[in-house]
C-alpha positions as CSV (number, residue, x, y, z in Angstrom):
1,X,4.7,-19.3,35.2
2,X,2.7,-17.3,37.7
3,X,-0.9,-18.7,39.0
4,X,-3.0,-16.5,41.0
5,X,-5.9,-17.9,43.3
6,X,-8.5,-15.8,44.8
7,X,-11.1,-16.6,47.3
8,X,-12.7,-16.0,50.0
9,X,-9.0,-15.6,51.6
10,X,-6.1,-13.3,50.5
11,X,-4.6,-13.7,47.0
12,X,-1.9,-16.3,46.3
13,X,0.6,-16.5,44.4
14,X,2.1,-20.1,43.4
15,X,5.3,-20.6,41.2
16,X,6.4,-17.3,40.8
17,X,9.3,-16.9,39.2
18,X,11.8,-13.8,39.6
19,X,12.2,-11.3,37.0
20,X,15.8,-10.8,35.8
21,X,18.1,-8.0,37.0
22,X,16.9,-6.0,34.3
23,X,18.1,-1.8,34.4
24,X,15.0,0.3,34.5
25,X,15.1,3.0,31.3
26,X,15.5,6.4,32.3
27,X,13.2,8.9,32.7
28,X,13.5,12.0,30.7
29,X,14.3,14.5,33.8
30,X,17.3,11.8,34.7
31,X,19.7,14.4,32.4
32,X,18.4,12.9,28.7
33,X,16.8,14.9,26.2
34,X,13.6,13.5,25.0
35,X,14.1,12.1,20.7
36,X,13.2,14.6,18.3
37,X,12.4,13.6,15.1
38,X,14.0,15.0,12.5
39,X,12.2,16.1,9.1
40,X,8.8,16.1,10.3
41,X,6.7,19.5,9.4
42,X,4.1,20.3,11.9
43,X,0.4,20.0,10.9
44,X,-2.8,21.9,11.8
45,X,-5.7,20.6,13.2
46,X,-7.9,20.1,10.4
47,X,-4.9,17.7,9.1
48,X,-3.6,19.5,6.2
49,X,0.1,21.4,6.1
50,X,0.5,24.3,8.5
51,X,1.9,27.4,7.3
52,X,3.7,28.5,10.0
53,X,5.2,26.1,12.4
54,X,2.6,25.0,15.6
55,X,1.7,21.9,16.9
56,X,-0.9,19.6,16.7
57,X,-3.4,19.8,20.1
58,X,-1.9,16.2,21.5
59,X,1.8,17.9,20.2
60,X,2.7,15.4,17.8
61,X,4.1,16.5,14.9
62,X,3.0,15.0,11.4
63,X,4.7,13.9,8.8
64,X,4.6,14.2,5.2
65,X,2.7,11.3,3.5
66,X,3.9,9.5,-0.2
67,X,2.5,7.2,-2.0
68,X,5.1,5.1,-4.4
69,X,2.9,3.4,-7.5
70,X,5.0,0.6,-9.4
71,X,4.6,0.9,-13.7
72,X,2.7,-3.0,-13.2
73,X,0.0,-0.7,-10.9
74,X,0.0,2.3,-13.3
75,X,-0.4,-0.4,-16.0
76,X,-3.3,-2.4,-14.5
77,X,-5.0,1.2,-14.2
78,X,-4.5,1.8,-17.9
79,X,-6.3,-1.5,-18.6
80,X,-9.3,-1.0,-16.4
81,X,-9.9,2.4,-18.4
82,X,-10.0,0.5,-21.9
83,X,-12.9,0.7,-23.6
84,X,-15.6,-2.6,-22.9
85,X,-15.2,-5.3,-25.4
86,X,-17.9,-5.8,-28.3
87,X,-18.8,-9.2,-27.6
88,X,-21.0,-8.8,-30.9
89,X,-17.8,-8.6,-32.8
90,X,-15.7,-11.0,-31.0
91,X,-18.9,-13.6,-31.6
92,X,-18.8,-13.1,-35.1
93,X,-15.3,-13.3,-35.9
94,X,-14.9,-16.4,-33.5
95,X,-17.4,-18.0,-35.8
96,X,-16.1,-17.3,-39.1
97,X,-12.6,-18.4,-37.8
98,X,-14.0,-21.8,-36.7
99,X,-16.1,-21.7,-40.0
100,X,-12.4,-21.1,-42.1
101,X,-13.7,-17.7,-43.2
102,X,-12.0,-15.3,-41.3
103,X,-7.9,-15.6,-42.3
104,X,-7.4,-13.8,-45.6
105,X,-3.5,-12.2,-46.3
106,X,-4.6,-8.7,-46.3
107,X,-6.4,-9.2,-42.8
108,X,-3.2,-10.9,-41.6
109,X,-0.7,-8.3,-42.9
110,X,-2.8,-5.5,-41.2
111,X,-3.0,-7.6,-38.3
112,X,1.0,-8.2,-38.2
113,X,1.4,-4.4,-39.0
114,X,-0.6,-3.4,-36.0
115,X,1.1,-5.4,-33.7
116,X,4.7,-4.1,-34.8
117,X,3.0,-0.4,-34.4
118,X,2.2,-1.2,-30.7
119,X,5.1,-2.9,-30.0
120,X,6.9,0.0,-31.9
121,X,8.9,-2.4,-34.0
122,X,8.6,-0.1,-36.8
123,X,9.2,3.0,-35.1
């Protein structure tokens, strides 16, 4: 732990401790060649792909950037692009089922045939 005072009087420095014996890195003009990156494709200015190969005004090249979207994302997208429900309809049909109205056999065959459809049990 290292506590610096200052004052009126010099800096001082109570309960240094030493650094380890670490080796400093070396520098690029020590005889190593700076990293290259490999399959990078340099881009323009204005961001988008260059055509021929140049650098960027700092020199960084830029990558190519992907986006990876999961079938449960392209899913949730499909669902926010259904249509809005008819609460009219769902009102009314909640009633006549509480009021024993609803349930007939054709209205459950079609129901049970729709549902094979979209789950393509029927092919």
């Amino acid at each position: 732990m290292q506590r610096v005072q200052r004052g009126p009087n010099k800096s001082k420095i109570r309960n240094a401790q030493r650094m380890s014996d670490i080796a400093p890195i070396p520098q690029h003009n020590a005889g190593f060649a700076p990293v290259e990156r490999l399959g990078l494709s340099p881009a323009s200015t204005n961001g988008s792909q260059a055509s021929s190969p140049s650098q960027t005004p700092t020199g960084a090249l830029r990558g190519r950037d992907e986006v990876d979207i999961s079938e449960q994302a392209l899913f949730l997208s499909r669902i926010r692009q259904a249509p809005a429900i008819r609460q009219a309809l769902v009102d009314r049909v909640r009633s006549e089922i509480q009021a024993g109205t609803y349930e007939s056999e054709a209205k459950v065959d079609q129901a049970a045939k729709r549902l094979a459809e979209e789950l393509d049990l029927l092919g």
